[in-house]
C-alpha positions as CSV (number, residue, x, y, z in Angstrom):
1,X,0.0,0.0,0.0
2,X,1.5,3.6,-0.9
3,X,2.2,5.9,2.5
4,X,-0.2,8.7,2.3
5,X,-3.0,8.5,-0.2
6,X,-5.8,6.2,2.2
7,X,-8.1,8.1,4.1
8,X,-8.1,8.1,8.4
9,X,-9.8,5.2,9.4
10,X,-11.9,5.9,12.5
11,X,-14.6,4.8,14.9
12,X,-17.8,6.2,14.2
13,X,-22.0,6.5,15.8
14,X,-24.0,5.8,13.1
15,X,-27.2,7.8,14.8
16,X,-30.9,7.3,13.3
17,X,-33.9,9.5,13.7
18,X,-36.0,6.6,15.9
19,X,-33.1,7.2,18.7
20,X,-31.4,4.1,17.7
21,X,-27.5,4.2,18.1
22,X,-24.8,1.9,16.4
23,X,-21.2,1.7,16.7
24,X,-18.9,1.3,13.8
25,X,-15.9,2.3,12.3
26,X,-15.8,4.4,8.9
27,X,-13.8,7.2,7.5
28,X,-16.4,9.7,9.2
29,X,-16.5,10.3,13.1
30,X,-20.3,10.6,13.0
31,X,-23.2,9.6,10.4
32,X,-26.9,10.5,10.7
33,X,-29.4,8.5,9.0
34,X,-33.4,8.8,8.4
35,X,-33.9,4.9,8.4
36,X,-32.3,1.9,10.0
37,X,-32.8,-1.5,10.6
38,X,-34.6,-1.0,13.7
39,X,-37.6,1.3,12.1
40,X,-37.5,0.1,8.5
41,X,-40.8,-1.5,7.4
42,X,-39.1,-4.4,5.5
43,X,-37.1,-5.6,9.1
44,X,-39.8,-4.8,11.1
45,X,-43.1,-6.1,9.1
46,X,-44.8,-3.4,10.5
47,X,-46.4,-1.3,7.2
48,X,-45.3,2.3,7.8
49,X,-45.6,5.6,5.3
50,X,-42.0,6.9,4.8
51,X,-42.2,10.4,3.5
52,X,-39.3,12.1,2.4
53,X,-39.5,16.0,1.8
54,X,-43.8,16.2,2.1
55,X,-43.9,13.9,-1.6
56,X,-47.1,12.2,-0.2
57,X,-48.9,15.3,0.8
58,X,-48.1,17.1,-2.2
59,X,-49.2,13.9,-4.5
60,X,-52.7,13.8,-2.5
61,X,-52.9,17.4,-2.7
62,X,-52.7,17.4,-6.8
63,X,-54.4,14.4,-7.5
64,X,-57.6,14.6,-4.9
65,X,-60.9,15.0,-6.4
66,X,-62.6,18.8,-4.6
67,X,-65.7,18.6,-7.2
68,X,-67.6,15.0,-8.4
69,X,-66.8,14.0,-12.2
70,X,-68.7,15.5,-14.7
71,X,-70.7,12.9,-16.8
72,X,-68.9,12.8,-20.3
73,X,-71.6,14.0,-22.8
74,X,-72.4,12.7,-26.0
């Protein structure tokens, strides 16, 4: 290996939003993430909405109906 060109190898908290907290070591001192393996729907089987950035609330806000259909006429 060549002196000089690989990054600091360190130990690092990899912290989620839920509050869980896992130990690790990366080239980063600390890494915050939205989703881990404790929360995640997949490892959990529990069905949950994930919503990044509002994306469902703006998709029901374009798409709902605020008047019935109109009857096509012939």
């Amino acid at each position: 290996m060549k002196e000089g060109i690989h990054p600091e190898y360190v130990e690092s908290t990899i912290t989620c939003t839920c509050g869980a907290v896992y130990h690790t070591r990366s080239t980063r001192p600390s890494i915050h993430v939205e989703i881990c393996a404790s929360c995640h729907p997949f490892f959990t089987g529990q069905q949950k909405l994930v919503d990044t950035a509002g994306r469902v609330e703006r998709f029901r806000r374009k798409y709902s109906r605020k008047t019935p259909a109109k009857p096509p006429t012939n």
